[in-house]
Structure formats: structure tokens, C-alpha cells
C-alpha positions in Angstrom: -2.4 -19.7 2.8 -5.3 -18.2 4.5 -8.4 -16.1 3.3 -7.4 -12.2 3.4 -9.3 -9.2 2.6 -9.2 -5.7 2.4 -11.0 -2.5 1.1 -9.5 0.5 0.1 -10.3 4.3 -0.1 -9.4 7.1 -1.8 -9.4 10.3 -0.8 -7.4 12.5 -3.9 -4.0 11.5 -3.9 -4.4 9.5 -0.3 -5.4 6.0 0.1 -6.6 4.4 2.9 -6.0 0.6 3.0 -8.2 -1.2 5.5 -7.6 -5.4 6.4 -7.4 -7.4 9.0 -4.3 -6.3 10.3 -5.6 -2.6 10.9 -5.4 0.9 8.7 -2.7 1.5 6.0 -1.5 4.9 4.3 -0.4 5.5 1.4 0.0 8.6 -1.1 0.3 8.2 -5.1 3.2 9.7 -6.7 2.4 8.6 -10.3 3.3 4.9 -11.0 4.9 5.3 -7.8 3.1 4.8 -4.6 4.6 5.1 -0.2 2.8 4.1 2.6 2.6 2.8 6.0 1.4 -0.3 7.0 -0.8 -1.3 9.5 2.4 -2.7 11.7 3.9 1.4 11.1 6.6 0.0 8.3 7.4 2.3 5.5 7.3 0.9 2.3 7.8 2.0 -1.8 6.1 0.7 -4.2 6.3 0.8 -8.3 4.3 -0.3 -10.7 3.1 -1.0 -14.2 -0.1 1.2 -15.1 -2.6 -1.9 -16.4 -0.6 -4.7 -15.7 -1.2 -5.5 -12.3 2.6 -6.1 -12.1 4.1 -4.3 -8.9 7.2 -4.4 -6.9 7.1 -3.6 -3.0 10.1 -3.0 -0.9 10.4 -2.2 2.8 12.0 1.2 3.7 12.2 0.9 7.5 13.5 -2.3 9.2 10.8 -2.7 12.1 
């Protein structure tokens, strides 16, 4: 396991994930959350509001 990092940005609803592997999207729908990675896969995401538990699933099969 390497060292990783990465900074993130809102901008309203619209987050913009920056890391080492480029610029992510993503738009929050509530304790739900889609994006695009830096490799252009779509992915869903749901969470737990002040858990830190999450589940992350690919959508597209780049």
C-alpha cells in the first residue's frame, strides 16, 4: 500500500475530487452521491450521514 492523497472541492451540490490520478466529478443526491472518476468510470455511491461507512459500486465497465 502506497501513500495517496487527494483534496476535494465543493461547489453547491458539485464536487470536484482532485488526486494523483487526475480530476473526479461527482454531484450529491442526499446520502446518495454519482461521479466520474479520473479514469471516466461512472460510479454510485451510498452512505451513512456520520459514520464514515460507505458503499461504492462501479456503473460502467471500462
Amino acid at each position: 500500500m502506497g501513500l495517496k492523497w487527494r483534496k476535494s472541492m465543493n461547489i453547491g451540490p458539485v464536487r470536484a475530487n482532485v488526486s494523483q490520478s487526475g480530476v473526479g466529478w461527482s454531484i450529491n443526491l442526499g446520502v446518495c452521491r454519482i461521479g466520474v472518476n479520473p479514469r471516466g468510470r461512472l460510479y454510485f455511491s451510498i452512505g451513512l450521514p456520520g459514520t464514515g461507512l460507505y458503499y461504492t459500486t462501479n456503473i460502467t465497465k471500462n
